[in-house]
C-alpha positions as CSV (number, residue, x, y, z in Angstrom):
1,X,20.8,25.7,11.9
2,X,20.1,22.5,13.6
3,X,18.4,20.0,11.4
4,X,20.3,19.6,7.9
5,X,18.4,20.5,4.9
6,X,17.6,17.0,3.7
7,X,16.3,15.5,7.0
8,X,12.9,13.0,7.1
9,X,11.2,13.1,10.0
10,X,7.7,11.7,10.5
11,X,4.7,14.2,10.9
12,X,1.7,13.4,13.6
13,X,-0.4,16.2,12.4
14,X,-3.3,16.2,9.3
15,X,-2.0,17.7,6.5
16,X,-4.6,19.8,4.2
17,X,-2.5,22.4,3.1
18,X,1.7,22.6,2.7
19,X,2.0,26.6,3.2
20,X,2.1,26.3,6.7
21,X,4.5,23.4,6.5
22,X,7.0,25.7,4.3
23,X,6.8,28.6,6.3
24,X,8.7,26.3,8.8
25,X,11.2,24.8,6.1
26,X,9.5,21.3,5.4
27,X,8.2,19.9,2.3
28,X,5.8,16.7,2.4
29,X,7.4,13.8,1.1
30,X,5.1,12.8,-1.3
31,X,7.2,12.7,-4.8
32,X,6.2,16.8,-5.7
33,X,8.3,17.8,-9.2
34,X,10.3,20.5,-8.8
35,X,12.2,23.3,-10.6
36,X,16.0,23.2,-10.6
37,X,15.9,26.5,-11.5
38,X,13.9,27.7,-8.5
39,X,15.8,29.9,-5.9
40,X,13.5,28.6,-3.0
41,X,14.0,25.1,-3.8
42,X,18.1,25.7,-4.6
43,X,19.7,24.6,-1.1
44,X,17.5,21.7,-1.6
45,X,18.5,20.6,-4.7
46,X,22.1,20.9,-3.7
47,X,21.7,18.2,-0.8
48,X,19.6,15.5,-2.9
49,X,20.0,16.5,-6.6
50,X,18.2,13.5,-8.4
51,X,18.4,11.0,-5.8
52,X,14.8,11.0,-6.0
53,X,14.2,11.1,-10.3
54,X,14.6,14.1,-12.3
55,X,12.6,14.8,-15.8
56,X,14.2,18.2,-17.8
57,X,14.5,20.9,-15.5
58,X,13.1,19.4,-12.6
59,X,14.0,17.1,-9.3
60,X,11.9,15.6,-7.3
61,X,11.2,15.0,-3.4
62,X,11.8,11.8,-2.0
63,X,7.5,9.9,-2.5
64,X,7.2,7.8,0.6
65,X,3.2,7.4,0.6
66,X,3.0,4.1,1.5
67,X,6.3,3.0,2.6
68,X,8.0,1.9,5.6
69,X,11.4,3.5,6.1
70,X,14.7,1.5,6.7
71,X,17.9,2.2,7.8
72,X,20.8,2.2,4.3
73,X,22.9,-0.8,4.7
74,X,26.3,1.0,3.6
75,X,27.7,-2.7,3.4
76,X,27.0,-4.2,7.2
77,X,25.0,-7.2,5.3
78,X,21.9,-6.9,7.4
79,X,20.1,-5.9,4.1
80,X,20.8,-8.8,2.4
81,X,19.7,-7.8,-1.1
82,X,21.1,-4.3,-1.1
83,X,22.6,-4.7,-3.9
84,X,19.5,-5.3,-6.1
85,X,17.4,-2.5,-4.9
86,X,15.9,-0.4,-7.4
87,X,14.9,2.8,-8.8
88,X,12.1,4.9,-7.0
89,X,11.2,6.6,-10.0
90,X,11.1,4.2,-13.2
91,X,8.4,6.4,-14.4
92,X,11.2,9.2,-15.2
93,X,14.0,9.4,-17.7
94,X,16.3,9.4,-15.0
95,X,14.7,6.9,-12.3
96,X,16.6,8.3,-9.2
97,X,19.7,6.1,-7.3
98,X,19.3,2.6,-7.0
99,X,21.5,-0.1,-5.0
100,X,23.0,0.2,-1.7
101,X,22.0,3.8,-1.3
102,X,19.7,6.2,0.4
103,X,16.5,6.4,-2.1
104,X,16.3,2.8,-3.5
105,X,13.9,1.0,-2.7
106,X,12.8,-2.6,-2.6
107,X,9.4,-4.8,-2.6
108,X,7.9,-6.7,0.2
109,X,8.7,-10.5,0.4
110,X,8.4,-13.2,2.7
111,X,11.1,-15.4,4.4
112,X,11.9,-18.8,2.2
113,X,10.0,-21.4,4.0
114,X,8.6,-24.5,3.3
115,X,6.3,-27.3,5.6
116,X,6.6,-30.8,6.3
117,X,3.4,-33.0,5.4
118,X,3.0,-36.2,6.6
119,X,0.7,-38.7,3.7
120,X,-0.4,-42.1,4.3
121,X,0.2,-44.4,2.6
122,X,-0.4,-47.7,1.5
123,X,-3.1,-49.4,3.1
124,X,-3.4,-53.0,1.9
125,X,-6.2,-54.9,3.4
126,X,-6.4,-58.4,2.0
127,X,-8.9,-61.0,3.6
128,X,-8.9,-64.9,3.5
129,X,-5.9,-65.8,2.3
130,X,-2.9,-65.6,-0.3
131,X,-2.8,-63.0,-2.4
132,X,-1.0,-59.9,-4.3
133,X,-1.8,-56.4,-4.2
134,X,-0.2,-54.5,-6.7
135,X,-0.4,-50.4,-7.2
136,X,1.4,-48.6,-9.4
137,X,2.0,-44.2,-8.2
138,X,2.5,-42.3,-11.1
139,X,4.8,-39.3,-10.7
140,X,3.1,-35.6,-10.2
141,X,3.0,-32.3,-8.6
142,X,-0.1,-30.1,-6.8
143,X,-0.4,-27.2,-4.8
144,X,-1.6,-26.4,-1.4
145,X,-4.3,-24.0,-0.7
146,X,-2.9,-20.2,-1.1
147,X,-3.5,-18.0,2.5
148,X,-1.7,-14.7,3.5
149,X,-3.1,-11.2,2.5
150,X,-2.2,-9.0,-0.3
151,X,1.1,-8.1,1.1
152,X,4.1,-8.4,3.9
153,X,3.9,-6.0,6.5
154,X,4.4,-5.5,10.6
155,X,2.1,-4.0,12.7
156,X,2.2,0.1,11.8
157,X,0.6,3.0,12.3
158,X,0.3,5.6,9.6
159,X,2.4,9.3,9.6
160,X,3.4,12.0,6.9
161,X,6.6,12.1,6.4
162,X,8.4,15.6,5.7
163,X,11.6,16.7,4.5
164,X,13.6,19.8,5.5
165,X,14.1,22.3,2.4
166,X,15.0,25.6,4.1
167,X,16.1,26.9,7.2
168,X,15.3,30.5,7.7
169,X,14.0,30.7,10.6
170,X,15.3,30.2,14.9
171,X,12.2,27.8,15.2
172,X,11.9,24.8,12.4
173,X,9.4,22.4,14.2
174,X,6.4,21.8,13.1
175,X,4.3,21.4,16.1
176,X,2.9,17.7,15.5
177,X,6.6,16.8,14.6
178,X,7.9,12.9,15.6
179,X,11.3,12.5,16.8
180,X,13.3,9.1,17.6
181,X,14.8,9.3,20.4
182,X,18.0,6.3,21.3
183,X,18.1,7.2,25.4
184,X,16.0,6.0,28.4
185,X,13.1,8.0,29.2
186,X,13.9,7.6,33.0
187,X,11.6,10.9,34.6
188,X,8.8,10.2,32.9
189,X,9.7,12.5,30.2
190,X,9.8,15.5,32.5
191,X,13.3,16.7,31.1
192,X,12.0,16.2,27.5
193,X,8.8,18.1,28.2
194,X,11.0,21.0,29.3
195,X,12.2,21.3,25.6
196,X,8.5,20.7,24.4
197,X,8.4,17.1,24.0
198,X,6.2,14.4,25.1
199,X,6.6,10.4,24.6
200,X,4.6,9.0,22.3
201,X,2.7,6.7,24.6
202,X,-0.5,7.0,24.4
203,X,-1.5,9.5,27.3
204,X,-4.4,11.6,27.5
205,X,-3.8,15.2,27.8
206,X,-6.2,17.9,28.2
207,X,-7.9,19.8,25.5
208,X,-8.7,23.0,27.4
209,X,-4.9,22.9,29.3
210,X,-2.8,26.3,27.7
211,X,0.1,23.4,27.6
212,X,-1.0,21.7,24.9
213,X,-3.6,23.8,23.2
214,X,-1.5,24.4,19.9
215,X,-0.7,20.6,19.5
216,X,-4.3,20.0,20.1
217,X,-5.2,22.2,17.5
218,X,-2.8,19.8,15.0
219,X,-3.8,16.4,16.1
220,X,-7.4,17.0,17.7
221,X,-8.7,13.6,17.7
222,X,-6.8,11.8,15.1
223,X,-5.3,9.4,17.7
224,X,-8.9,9.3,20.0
225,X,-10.5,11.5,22.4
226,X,-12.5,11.4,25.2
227,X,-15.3,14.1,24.0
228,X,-14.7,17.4,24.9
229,X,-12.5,16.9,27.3
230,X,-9.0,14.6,26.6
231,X,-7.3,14.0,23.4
232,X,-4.8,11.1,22.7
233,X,-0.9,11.3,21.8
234,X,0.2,8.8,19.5
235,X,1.2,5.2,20.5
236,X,3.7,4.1,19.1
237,X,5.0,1.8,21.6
238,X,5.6,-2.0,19.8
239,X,4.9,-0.2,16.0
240,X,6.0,0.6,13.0
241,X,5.7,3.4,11.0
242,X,4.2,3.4,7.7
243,X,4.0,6.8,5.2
244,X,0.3,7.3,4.5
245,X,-0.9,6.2,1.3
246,X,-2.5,8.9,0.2
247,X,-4.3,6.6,-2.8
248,X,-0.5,5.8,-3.9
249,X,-1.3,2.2,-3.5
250,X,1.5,0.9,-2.3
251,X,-0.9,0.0,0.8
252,X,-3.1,-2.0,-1.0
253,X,-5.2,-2.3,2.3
254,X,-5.2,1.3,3.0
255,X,-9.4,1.8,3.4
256,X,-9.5,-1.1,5.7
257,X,-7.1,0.8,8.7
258,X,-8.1,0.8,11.7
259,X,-8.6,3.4,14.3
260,X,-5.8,3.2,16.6
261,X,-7.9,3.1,20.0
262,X,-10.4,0.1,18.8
263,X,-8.4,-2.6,20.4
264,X,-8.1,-0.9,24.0
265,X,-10.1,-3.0,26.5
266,X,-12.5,0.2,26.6
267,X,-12.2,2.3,23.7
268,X,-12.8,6.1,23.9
269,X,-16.0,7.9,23.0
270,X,-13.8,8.9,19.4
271,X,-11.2,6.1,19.1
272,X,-9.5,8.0,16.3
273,X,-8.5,8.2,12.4
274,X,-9.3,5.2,10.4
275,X,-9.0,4.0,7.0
276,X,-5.9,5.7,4.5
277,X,-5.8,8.8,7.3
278,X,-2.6,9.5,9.2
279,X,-2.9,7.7,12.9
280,X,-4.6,4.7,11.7
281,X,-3.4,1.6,12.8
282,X,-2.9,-2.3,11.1
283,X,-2.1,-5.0,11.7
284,X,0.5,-7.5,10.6
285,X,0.0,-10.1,8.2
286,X,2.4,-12.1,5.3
287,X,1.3,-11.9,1.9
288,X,-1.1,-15.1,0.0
289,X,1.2,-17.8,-1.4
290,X,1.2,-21.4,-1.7
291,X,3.6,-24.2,-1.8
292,X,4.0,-27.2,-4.3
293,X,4.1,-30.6,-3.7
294,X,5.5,-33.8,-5.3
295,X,5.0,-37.3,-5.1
296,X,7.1,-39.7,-6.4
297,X,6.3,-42.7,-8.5
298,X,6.9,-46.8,-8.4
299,X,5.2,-50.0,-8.5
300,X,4.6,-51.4,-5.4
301,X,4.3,-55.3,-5.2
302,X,3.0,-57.0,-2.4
303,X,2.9,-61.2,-2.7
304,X,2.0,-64.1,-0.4
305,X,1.4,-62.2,2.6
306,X,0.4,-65.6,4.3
307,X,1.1,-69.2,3.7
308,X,-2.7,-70.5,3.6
309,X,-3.3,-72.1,0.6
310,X,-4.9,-70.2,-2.1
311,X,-8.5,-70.9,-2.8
312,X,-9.6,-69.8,-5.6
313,X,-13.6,-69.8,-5.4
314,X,-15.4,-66.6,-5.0
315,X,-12.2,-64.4,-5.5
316,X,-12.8,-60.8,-6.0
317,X,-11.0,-57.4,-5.8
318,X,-12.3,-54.4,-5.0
319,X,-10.1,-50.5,-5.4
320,X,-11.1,-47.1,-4.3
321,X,-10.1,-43.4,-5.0
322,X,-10.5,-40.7,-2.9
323,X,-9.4,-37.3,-2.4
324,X,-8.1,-36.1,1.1
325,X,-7.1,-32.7,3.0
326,X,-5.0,-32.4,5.1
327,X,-2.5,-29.9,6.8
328,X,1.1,-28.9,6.7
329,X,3.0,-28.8,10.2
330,X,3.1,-25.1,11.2
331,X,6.5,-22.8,10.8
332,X,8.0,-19.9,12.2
333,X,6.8,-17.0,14.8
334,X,4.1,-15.0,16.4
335,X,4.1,-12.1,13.8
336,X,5.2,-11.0,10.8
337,X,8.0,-8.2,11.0
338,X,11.6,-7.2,9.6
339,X,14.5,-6.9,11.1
340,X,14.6,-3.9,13.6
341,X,15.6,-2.3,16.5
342,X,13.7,-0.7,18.9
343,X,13.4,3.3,19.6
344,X,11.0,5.7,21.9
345,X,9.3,8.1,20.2
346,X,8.5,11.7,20.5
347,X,6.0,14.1,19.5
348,X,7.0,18.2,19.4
349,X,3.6,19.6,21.4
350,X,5.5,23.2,21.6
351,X,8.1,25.4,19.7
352,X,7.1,28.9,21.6
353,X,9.2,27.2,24.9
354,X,12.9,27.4,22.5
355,X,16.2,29.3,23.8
356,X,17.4,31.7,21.3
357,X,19.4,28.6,20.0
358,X,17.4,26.1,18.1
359,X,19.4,23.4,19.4
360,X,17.8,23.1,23.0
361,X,14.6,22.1,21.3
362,X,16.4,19.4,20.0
363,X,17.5,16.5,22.9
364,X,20.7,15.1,22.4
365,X,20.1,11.8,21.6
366,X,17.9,12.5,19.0
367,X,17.3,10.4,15.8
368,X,16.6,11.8,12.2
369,X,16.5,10.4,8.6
370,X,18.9,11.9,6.4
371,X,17.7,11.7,2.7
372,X,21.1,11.2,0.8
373,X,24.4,9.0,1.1
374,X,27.0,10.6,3.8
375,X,30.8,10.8,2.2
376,X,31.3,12.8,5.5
377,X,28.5,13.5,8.6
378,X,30.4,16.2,10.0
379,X,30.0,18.3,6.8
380,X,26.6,18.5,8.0
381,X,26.1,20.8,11.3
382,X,29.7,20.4,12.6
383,X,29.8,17.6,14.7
384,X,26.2,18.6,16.2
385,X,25.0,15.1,14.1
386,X,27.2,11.4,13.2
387,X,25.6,8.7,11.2
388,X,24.8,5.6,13.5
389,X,26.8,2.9,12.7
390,X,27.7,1.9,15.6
391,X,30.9,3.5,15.8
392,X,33.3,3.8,19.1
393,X,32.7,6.9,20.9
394,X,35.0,8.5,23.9
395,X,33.1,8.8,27.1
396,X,35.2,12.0,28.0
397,X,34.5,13.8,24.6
398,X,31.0,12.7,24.3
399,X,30.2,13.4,27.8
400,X,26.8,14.8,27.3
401,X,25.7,12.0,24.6
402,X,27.0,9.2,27.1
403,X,25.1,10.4,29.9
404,X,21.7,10.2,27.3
405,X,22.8,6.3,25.9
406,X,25.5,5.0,28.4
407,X,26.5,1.5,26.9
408,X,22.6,0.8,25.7
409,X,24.1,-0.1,22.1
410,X,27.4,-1.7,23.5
411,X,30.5,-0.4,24.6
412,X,33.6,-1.3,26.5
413,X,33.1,0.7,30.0
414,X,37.0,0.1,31.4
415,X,38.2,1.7,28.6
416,X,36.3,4.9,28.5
417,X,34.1,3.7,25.2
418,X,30.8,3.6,24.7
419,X,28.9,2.8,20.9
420,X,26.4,4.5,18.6
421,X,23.6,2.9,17.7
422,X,24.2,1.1,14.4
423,X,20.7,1.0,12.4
424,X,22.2,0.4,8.6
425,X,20.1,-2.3,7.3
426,X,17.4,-2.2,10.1
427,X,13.9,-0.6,10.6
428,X,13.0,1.1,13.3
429,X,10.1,0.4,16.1
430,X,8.6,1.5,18.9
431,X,9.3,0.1,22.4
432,X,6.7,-1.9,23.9
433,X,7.1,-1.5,27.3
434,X,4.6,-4.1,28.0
435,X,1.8,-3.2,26.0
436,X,1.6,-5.8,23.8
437,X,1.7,-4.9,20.2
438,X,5.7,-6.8,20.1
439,X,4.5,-10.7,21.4
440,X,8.2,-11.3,21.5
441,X,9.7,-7.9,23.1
442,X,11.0,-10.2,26.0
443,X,12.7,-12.4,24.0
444,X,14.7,-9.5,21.9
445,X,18.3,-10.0,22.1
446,X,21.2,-7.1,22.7
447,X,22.7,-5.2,19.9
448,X,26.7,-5.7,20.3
449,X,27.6,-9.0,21.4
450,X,30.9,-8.2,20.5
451,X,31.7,-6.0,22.8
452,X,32.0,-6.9,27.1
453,X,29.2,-4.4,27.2
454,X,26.9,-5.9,24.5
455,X,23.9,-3.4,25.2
456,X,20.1,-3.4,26.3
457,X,18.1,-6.3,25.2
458,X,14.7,-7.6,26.4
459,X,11.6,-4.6,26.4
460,X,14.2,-1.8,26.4
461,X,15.7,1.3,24.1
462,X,18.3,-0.4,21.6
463,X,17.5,-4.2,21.7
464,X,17.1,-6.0,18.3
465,X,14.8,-8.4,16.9
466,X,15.4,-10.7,13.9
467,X,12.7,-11.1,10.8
468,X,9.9,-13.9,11.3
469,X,6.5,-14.3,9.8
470,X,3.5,-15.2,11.4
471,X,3.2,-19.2,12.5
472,X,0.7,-20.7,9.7
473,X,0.0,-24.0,7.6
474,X,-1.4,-25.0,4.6
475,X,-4.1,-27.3,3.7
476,X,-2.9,-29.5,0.7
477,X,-5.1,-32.3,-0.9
478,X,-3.8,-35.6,-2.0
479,X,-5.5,-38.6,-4.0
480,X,-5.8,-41.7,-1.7
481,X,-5.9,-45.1,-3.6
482,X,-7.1,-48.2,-1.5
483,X,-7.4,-51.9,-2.8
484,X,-8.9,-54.8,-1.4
485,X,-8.3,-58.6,-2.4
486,X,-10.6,-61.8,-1.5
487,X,-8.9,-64.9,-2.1
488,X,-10.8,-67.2,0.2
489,X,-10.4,-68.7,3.5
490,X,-7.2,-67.6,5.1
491,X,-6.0,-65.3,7.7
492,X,-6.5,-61.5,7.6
493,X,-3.6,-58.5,6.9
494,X,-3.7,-54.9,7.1
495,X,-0.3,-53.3,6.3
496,X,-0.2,-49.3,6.8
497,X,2.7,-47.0,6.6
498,X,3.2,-42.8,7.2
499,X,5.3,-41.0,5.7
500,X,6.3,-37.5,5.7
501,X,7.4,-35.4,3.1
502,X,8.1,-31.7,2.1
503,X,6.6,-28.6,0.2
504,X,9.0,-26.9,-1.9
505,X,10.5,-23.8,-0.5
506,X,9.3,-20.5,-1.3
507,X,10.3,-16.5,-0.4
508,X,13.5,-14.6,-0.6
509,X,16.0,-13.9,1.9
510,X,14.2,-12.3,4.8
511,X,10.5,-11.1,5.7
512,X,9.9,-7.1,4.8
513,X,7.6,-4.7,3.7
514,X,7.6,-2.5,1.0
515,X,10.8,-0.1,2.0
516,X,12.7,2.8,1.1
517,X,16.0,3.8,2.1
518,X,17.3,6.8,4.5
519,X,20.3,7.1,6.8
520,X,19.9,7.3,10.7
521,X,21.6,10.5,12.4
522,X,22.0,11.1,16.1
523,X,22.4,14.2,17.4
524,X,26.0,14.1,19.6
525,X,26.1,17.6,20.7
526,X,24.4,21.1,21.0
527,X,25.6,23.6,18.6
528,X,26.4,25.6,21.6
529,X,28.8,23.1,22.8
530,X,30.2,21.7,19.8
């Protein structure tokens, strides 16, 4: 066995019908009741139990339509609201885990935030003489005009997500599978094609070639195709991954998706699945909200503004209201986005190329989700898998694993140690590698600056990038009073002040989507070796 009964992995492929899915140990994760009692579901049940709800004599698999996946804090603090992270099944007598722990999940917010405005006022404009202006502000509150869409969210593209239940069988990937992957992809992938992967970058391969006829026959155009002659692999590069919806409605924009070709600079013939269909692609926005204001109140007085002598024939005063818009200073960053570090993905294009050991499919280095909390990894496959935490790892023992990550998530090279990737708290995306989808992937910083060797940062494997939202304003409207005096003869005054003031703050701790919680695994070692 090489996965552990209880891995996520995302799925590439279009699902219509499960069998085919079982007969290769996975279940889709899509919150399916079922029976305790059932001998093909048993192993199963033993990993999870009722992480995920259970009702009478039934559990249920983990429901991730909809959902972005993120990394279990396990106390490292870069979740910052752990704690309070609920139930996944309120719906059921007994809701499922909650808190810091694989299963729980937690809404979508935005960053607390608030914007300067700047007001003016006070313009006082008497003519001809002495006089007095006198206004009085009376103390109140308004709103600014609500923008933002219906929810938080990065830019993603949609996959299934599946869960293994059984293994039975010397092949267990689905052709159409998704693997994270925490090394360099240095040949071009030419290693990684030898154990039947390809790098989810976007490439055209061809629909006739005996290579890829069988994942052809999974994806077919989903991700675009030329005609008749080139399909697509995913891109991943610079996105997230989001479960699709399925009509959960947890992606309340889910029939407005895109196709994930339409914004190449020519798009194919077939530019792929839109809509709530696996591949599509969409883009990041924060949700609508507004921001409060408050203006303060006091009597202004304003008296002999000159030192003419008053005249007191044709004296007059004139005031004026009226109501102005204007705009907030703009805040914050060039997308909206969570906390993450970034990974290359890849997809499985073909099983029939395996050793008689499973584990060669499998590249060391690779990165699963693990469905439950982890009192001990090495109870899992040996020490074939190890939670990434970021622990300190001997070069000498890990040999083969340090040749895949070297010091890309830190390490201390003089001393023979190298680190783990640590992705509690995080979510995972897709390396740009210049295409564009991450406007800050230069600016991403390295993962361990703890250590002499703090890591990769920049466009590369391993670099992290803090939460920010997408640089906006806000029109607000005030009430503009003016008054004008006429005394007589005199000399003329204008006196005009700006100020600036603030919104209230709004939003939580950080910027996230909708998320539920996994750990991260990395494969150390081949079975054979371990």
């Amino acid at each position: 066995m090489d996965y552990p009964i209880g891995t996520i992995l995302p799925y590439a492929g279009y699902i219509a019908d499960t069998t085919a899915l079982w007969q290769e140990g996975w279940l889709l994760c899509d919150g399916t009741s079922l029976g305790t009692h059932n001998s093909n579901y048993q192993a199963l049940h033993d990993i999870i139990g009722f992480t995920y709800g259970s009702a009478g004599n039934s559990f249920y698999l983990p429901d991730f339509r909809g959902q972005f996946l993120r990394g279990a804090d396990n106390g490292r603090g870069k979740d910052p609201e752990a704690a309070t992270r609920t139930h996944p099944r309120p719906d059921l007598a007994n809701p499922g885990t909650s808190g810091d722990n694989p299963g729980s999940v937690q809404d979508g917010q935005i960053a607390s935030h608030t914007h300067t405005y700047s007001k003016f006022s006070d313009g006082h404009y008497l003519q001809n003489g002495l006089g007095s202006d006198v206004r009085n502000l009376d103390a109140g509150s308004a709103i600014s005009s609500a923008i933002g869409g219906a929810e938080n969210r990065p830019v993603n593209m949609s996959v299934y997500y599946i869960i293994k239940g059984k293994s039975d069988k010397a092949s267990d990937t689905p052709i159409g599978t998704i693997l994270l992957y925490a090394g360099a992809i240095t040949d071009g992938g030419a290693s990684l094609h030898s154990k039947g992967w390809l790098p989810c970058d976007g490439r055209p391969l061809l629909a006739t070639s005996t290579s890829y006829q069988y994942l052809y026959a999974v994806i077919d155009a989903t991700y675009g195709a030329t005609g008749s002659t080139d399909f697509f692999v995913p891109d991943y590069r610079g996105v997230f991954h989001r479960g699709v919806d399925s009509g959960k409605g947890r992606d309340p924009e889910a029939s407005e998706r895109n196709s994930p070709r339409y914004d190449t600079p020519v798009p194919p013939p077939i530019p792929g699945n839109k809509g709530d269909n696996v591949g599509s692609l969409q883009n990041s926005q924060f949700a609508n909200h507004a921001h409060n204001y408050f203006l303060s109140s006091g009597r202004r007085d304003i008296i002999n503004l000159t030192a003419k002598e008053c005249m007191k024939n044709n004296a007059y005063s004139r005031t004026s209201s009226n109501a102005l818009d204007a705009q907030g200073t703009p805040v914050n960053g060039t997308e909206t986005r969570p906390i993450n570090i970034s990974v290359h993905y890849l997809i499985c294009f073909d099983n029939s190329t395996t050793p008689s050991s499973p584990s060669f499919q499998i590249p060391i280095g690779a990165i699963i989700g693990y469905s439950v909390k982890i009192a001990d990894p090495a109870t899992l496959t040996g020490d074939t898998w190890m939670l990434c935490a970021g622990q300190d790892m001997d070069v000498t023992q890990y040999r083969d694993l340090y040749n895949v990550i070297g010091t890309m998530y830190g390490g201390d090279p003089e001393n023979s140690v190298f680190c783990l990737p640590d992705y509690q708290g995080m979510f995972l995306r897709g390396v740009d590698h210049g295409r564009g989808k991450d406007p800050d992937a230069n600016t991403r910083s390295s993962p361990r600056l703890d250590k002499p060797s703090p890591g990769n940062a920049k466009d590369m494997v391993g670099s992290v990038q803090s939460d920010t939202f997408t640089n906006h304003t806000h029109i607000y409207t005030i009430f503009q009073d003016t008054a004008y005096s006429d005394y007589g003869s005199g000399d003329n005054y204008m006196n005009d002040n700006t100020v600036t003031e603030k919104f209230n703050s709004i939003g939580g701790s950080e910027t996230r989507p909708t998320n539920a919680s996994v750990n991260y695994l990395i494969k150390v070692k081949d079975v054979s070796t371990s």
